[in-house]
C-alpha positions in Angstrom: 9.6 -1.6 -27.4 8.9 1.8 -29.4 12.3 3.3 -28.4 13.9 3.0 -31.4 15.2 6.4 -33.5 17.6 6.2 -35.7 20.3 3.0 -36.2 23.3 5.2 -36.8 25.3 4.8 -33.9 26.2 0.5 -34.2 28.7 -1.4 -31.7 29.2 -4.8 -30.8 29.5 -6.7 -27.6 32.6 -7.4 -25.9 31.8 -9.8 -23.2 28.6 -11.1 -21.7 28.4 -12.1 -17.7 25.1 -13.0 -17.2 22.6 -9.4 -17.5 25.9 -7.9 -17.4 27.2 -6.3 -20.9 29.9 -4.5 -22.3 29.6 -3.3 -25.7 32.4 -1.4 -27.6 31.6 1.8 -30.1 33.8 3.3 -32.5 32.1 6.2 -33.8 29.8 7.7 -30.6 30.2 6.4 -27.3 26.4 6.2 -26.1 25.4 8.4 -22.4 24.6 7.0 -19.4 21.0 5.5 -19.3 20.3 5.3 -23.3 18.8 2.3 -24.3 20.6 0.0 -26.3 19.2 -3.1 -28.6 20.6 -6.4 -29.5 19.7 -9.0 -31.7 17.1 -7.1 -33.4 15.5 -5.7 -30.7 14.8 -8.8 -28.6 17.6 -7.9 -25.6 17.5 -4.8 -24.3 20.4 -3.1 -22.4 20.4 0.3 -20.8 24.1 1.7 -20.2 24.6 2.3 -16.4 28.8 2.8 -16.8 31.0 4.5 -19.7 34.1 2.0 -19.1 36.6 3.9 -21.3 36.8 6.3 -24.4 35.0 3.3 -26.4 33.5 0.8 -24.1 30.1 1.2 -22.2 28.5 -1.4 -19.7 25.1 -1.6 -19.4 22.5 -4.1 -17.4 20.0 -6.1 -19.5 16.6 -5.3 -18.9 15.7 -9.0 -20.7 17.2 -11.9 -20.3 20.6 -12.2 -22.2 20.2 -15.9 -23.8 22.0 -16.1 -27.1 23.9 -12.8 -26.5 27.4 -13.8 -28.0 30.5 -11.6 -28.0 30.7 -9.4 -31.6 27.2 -9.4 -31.7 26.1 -6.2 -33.1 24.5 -3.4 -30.8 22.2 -0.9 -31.8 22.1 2.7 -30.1 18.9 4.0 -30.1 19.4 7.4 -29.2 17.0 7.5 -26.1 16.4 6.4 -23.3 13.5 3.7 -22.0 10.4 5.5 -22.5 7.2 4.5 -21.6 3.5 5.8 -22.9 1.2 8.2 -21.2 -2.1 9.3 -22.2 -5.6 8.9 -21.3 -5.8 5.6 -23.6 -3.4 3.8 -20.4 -6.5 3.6 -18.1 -7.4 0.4 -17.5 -4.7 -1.9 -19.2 -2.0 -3.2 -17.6 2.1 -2.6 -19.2 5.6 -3.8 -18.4 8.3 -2.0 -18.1 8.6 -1.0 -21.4 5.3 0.1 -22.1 4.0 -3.2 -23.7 0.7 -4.5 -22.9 -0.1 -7.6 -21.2 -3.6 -7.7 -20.9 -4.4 -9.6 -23.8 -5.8 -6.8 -25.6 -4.4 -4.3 -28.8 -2.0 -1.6 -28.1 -3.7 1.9 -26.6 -4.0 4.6 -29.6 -3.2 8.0 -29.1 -0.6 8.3 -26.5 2.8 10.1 -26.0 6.2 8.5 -25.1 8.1 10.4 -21.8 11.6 8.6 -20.7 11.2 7.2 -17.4 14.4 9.0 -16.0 13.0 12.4 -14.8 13.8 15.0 -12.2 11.9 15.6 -9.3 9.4 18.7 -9.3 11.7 21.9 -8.1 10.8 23.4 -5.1 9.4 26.3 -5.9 6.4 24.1 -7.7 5.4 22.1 -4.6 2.9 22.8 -2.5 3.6 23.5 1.1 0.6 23.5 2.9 -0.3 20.3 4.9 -3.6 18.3 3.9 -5.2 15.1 4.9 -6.2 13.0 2.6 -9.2 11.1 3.6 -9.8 7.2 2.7 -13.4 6.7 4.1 -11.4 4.2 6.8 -12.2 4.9 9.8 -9.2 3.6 12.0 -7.1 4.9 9.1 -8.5 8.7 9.0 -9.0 9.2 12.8 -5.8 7.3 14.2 -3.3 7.4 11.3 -4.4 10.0 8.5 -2.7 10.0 5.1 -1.3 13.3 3.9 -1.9 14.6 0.2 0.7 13.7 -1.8 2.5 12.3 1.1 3.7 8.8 1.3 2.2 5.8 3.5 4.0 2.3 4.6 2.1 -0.4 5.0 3.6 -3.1 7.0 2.5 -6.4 6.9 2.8 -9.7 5.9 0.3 -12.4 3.7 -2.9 -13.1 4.8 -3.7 -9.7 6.8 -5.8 -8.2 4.6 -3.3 -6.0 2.8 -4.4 -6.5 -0.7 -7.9 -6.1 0.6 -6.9 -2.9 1.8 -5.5 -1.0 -1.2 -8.2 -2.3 -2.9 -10.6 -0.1 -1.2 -8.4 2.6 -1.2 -8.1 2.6 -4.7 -12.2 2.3 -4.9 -12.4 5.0 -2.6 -10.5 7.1 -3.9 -12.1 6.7 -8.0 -15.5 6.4 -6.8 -16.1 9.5 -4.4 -12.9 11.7 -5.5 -12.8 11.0 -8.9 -8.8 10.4 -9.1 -6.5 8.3 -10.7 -5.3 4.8 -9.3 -1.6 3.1 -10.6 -1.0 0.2 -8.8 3.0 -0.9 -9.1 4.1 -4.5 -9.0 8.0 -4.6 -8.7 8.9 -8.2 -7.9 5.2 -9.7 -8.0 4.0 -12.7 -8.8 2.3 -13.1 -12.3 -0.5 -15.5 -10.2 -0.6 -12.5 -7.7 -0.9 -9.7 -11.0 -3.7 -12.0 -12.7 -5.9 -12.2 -9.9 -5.5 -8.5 -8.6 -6.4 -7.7 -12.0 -9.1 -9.8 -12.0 -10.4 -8.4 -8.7 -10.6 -5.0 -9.9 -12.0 -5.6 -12.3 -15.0 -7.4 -10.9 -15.1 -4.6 -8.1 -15.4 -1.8 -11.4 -12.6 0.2 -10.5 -10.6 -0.5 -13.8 -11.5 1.8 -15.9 -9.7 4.5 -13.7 -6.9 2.4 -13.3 -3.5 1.8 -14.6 -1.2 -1.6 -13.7 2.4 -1.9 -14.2 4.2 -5.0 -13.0 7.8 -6.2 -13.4 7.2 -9.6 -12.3 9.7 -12.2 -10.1 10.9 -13.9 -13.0 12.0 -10.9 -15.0 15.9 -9.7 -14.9 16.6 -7.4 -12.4 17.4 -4.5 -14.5 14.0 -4.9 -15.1 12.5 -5.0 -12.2 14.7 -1.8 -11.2 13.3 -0.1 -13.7 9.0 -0.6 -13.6 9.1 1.6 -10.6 10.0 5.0 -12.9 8.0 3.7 -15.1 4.7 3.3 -12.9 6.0 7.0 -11.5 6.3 8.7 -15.2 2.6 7.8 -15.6 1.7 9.1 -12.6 3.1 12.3 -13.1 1.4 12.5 -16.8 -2.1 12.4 -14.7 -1.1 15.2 -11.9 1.1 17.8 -14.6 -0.5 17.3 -17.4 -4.2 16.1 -16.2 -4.2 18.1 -12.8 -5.9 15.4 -11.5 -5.5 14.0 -7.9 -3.0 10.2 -7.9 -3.0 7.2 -5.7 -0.2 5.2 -6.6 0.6 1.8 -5.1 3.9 0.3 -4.9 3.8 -3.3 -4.1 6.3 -4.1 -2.7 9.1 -1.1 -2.1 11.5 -3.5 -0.8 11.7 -5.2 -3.9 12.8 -2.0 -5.6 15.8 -2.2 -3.3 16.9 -5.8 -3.9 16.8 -5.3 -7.5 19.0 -2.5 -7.0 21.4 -4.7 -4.6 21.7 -7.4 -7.4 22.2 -4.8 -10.1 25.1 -3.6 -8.2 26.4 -6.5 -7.3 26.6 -7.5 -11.0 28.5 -4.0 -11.8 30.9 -5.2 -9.3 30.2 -2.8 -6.6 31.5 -3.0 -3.7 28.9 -3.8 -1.2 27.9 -1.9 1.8 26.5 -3.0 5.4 24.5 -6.2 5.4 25.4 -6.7 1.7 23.2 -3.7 0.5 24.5 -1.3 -2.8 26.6 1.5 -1.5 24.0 4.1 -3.4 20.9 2.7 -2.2 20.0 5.7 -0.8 20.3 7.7 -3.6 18.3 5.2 -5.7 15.6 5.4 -3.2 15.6 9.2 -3.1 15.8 9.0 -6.9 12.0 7.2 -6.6 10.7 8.8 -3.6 11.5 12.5 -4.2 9.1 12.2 -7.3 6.4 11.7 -5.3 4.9 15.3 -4.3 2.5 17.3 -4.1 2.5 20.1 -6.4 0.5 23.2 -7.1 -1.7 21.1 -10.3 -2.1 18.2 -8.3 -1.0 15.3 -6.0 0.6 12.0 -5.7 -0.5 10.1 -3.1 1.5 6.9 -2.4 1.2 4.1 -0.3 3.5 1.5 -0.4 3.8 -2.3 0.9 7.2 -2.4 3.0 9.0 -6.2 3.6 11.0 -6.0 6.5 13.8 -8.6 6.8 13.3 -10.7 9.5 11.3 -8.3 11.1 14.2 -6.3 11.8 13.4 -2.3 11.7 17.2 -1.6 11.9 17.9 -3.5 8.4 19.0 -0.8 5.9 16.4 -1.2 3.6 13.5 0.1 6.3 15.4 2.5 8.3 16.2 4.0 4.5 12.1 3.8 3.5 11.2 5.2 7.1 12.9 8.5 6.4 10.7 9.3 3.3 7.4 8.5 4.6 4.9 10.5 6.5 2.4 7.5 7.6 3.7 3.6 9.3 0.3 1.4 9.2 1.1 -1.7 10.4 -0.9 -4.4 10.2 -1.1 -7.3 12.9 -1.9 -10.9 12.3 -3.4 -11.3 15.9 -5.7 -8.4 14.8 -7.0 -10.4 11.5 -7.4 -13.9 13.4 -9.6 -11.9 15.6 -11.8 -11.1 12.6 -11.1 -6.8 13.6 -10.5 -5.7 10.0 -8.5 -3.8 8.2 -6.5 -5.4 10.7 -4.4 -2.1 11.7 -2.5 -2.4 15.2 -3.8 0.4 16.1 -0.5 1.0 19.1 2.3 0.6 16.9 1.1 2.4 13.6 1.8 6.2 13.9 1.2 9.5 11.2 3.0 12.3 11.5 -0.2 14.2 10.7 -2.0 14.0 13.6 -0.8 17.0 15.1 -2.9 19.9 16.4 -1.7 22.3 14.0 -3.2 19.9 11.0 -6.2 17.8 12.0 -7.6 20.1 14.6 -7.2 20.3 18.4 -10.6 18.1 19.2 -9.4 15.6 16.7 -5.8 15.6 18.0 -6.8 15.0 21.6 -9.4 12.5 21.0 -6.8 10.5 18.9 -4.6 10.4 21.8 -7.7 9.5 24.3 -8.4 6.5 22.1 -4.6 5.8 21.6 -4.3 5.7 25.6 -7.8 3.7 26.4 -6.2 1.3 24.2 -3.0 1.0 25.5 -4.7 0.8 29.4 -6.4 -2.3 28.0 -3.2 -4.1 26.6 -2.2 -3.6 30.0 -4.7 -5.2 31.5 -5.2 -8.2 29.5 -2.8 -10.2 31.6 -4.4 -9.5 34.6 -7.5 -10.3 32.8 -6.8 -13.4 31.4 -5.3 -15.0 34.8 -7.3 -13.5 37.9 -10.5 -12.3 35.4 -12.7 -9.3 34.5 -14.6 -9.3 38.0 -10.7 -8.1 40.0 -10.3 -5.3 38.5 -11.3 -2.0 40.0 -14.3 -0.4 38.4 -12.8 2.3 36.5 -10.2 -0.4 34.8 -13.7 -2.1 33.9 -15.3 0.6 32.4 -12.1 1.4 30.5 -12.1 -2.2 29.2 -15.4 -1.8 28.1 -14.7 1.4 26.5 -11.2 -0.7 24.4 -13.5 -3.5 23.4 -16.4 -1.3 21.9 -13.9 1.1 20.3 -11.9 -1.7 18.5 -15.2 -3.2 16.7 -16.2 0.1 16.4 -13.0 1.1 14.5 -14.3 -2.4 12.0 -15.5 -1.6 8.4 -17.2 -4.0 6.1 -15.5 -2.7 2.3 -16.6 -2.4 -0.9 -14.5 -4.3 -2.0 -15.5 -7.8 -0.3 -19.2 -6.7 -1.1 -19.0 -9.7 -3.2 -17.6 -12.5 -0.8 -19.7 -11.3 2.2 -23.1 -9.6 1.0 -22.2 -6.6 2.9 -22.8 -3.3 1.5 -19.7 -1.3 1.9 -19.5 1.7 3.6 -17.7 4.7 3.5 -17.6 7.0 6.5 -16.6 10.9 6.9 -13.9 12.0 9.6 -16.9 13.7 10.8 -19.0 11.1 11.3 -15.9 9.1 13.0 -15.0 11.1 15.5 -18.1 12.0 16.4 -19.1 8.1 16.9 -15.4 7.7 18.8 -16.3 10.4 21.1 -19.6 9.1 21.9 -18.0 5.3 23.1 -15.7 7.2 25.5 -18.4 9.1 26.6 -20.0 6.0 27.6 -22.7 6.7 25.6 -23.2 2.8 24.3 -21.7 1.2 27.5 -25.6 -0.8 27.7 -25.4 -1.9 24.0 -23.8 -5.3 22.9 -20.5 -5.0 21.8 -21.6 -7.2 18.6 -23.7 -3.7 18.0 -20.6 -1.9 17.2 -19.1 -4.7 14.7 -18.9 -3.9 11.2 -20.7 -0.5 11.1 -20.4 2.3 9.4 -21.4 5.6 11.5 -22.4 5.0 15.5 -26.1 5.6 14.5 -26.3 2.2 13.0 -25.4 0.9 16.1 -28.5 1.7 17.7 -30.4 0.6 14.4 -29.2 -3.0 14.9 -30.0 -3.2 18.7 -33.8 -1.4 18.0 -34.3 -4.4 15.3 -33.1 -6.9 17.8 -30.5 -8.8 16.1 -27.3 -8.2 17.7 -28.7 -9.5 21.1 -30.1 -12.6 19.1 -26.9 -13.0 18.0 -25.5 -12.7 21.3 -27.6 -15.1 22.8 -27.0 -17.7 20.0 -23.6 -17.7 20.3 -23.2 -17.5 24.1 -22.0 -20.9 24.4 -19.6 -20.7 21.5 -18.0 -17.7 22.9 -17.5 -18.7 26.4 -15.1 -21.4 25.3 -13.0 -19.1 22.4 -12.8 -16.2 24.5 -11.2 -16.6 28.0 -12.0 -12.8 28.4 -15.4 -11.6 29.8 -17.0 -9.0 28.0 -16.7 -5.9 29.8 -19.8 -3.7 31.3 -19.7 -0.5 33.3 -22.3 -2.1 35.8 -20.6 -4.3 38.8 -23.3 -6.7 38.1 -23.4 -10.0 35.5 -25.0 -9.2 32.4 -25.9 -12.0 30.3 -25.7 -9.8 26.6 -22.4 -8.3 28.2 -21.0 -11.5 28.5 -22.6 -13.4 25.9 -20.7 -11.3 23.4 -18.4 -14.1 21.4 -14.8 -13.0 20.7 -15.2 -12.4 16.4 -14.6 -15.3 14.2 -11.6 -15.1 11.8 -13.5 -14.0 9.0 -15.0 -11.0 9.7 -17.4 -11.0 6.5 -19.2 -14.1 7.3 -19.2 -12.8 11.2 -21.0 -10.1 10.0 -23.3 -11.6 7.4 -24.3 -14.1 9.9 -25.4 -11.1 12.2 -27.3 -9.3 9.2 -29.2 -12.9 8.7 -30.4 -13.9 12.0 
């Protein structure tokens, strides 16, 4: 555990209740948050209460089997540290700075305590950025700030995994940053194969993973959290280099906290919840900044409890972040990925004063063409496409080609689908958003728009033919999985218009097939 100084400070445990411990000291009674060892440095306790002029309590950070009363405890003079240095990138840690990728120890690093302040104020930076992802839907709907913080809301099977992972290509690969990836609470299958993943997409070598899994004490998992941010903040002070970190899941964080307190004996707050929880969350969050070396950029998976926004835990997290992406499952089993409900995800970027007035105002054309369309698609689906009015068609056809538009085949399925990736500018975004509501591509196929990077490819697939192959191919298919005609701007039946299919659940192979044919 490498925290060990010096062994003069010794004291013995009074009484053991589960991760619970109280040890007494004669000579020096230890602060609050040093690290304390037992049994030769197998249990690890970190003192959260100084009970009396002799008696501390601390919470194990390992599990506690074969702990007895008067066995002897071992101060050592510091508080959980964990390493930092260039020699973390690519390895993975626990909380204690161990590694548990299989491979020998990383040379040539420093040890920082994981308790540290947040940066004052007078170091942070106060100007406003956006932090671009190469995400299309993400940067022109919901943009990330620069050393802001991000939720992402979703549950399994969305794509969520799928999508840090190409934020955490994108931003190694094209801005040449630092990605620390955070698992409080995870599963060691899930921390094996994410590991594995990245390191088949080549993205580990600018990477650092630190996981305090399910099984582990929740001391411990309380604490891998600081320790994933005290790396961070190595890379943006000491570094000046630009960080993503991911926090999987922030939740997590909380309940360990809740089950720490409750074995302190706190009384508990609303809904059960630790009376300090905000403080503990403010005690994580508030270290996340942007400064005037660098930034850390978080984004961070958020559970919410029965899908209940007013549950302390999220109406806590929502306070500290600047971005809500949530992602929909209807969205996903429509094969539109990243599967981002594009209505009820929200960034208090996009305002005038920090995107740009054209940006700004065609964010809020898309938001409302969207919105028109969910409006319609009752009427739709009971009396049909042909009894709307004509402008309500052509604004249906202008919803439909901007949610495949807003599609993106990633680098990091490259593998599973034989898609290149691709990563497109703001720029080039907009640009291709403002054409669609322009009406620019109201005679193309909608299958035209699918899985593209900038607009231009669009008119690449229809010139070699494939998407109306495609279309035709599939006509029969589609009429039977999509009770919604494909909407056209001309009064008239189009057989590519309504030939287009509604997309199959998995988008890669959707889009492979389309490449193929």
């Amino acid at each position: 555990m490498k925290n060990r100084t010096s062994p003069s400070n010794l004291g013995a445990v009074v009484s053991v209740r589960g991760s619970v411990v109280d040890i007494g000291f004669d000579a020096h009674l230890p602060p609050i948050y040093s690290l304390l060892h037992a049994k030769a440095g197998e249990v690890a306790i970190e003192v959260l209460a100084q009970l009396d002029a002799h008696r501390v309590r601390g919470i194990a950070l390992t599990p506690t089997q074969g702990l007895v009363r008067g066995s002897a405890v071992e101060d050592t003079g510091g508080q959980l540290k964990v390493p930092v240095g260039k020699g973390i990138l690519s390895r993975m840690f626990d909380v204690f700075g161990n590694v548990i990728d299989g491979h020998a120890a990383p040379a040539d690093v420093q040890w920082r305590t994981v308790h540290r302040a947040p940066p004052p104020l007078a170091r942070r930076s106060t100007k406003s950025e956006i932090f671009e992802t190469g995400i299309k839907v993400i940067d022109v709907l919901v943009p990330l700030e620069r050393g802001g913080k991000a939720g992402l809301f979703g549950g399994a099977g969305v794509g969520k995994t799928v999508l840090l992972t190409e934020m955490i290509h994108n931003m190694i690969e094209h801005q040449k940053g630092v990605s620390i990836f955070c698992g409080i609470g995870e599963r060691c299958r899930e921390g094996e194969e994410l590991y594995r993943d990245m390191k088949a997409a080549g993205v580990l070598p600018n990477m650092v993973m630190v996981f305090g899994q399910m099984n582990e004490p929740p001391g411990n998992r309380f604490r891998v959290g600081l320790a994933a941010l005290t790396m961070a903040e190595y890379f943006r002070d000491d570094e000046h280099r630009d960080v993503l970190l991911l926090i999987d899941n922030i939740f997590r964080f909380i309940q360990a906290g809740m089950e720490v307190s409750g074995l302190l004996g706190q009384m508990p707050s609303r809904l059960g919840y630790q009376p300090t929880m905000g403080t503990e969350l403010s005690g994580l969050e508030e270290r996340i900044a942007n400064t005037d070396t660098g930034a850390i950029t978080s984004i961070q998976a958020v559970y919410v409890p029965a899908d209940d926004l007013t549950d302390p835990a999220a109406v806590h997290t929502f306070s500290h972040l600047s971005t809500y992406i949530v992602l929909s499952r209807k969205r996903a089993s429509e094969g539109l990925y990243p599967a981002i409900d594009l209505l009820q995800s929200s960034s208090k970027m996009a305002t005038p004063g920090i995107v740009g007035e054209r940006h700004y105002l065609l964010a809020q054309q898309i938001r409302r063409t969207l919105a028109q369309y969910q409006d319609l698609k009752d009427i739709i689906a009971m009396l049909g496409l042909e009894q709307l009015a004509p402008e309500d068609r052509k604004v249906v056809a202008r919803a439909r080609r901007l949610e495949r538009f807003l599609t993106q085949p990633f680098f990091a399925t490259e593998q599973f689908s034989g898609i290149k990736g691709k990563l497109v500018s703001i720029k080039d975004s907009l640009d291709g958003c403002e054409r669609i509501l322009r009406d620019e591509f109201k005679d193309y196929p909608e299958s035209a728009l699918y899985m593209i990077g900038a607009i231009d490819e669009a008119q690449e697939k229809v010139k070699a033919g494939k998407p109306v192959d495609k279309a035709k191919r599939d006509s029969k298919a589609g009429a039977k999985n999509d009770p919604k005609p494909v909407a056209e701007t001309k009064p008239e039946p189009e057989p590519q218009a309504k030939s287009e299919p509604k997309p199959k659940p998995e988008a890669e192979h959707a889009a492979a097939n389309a490449h193929e044919s």
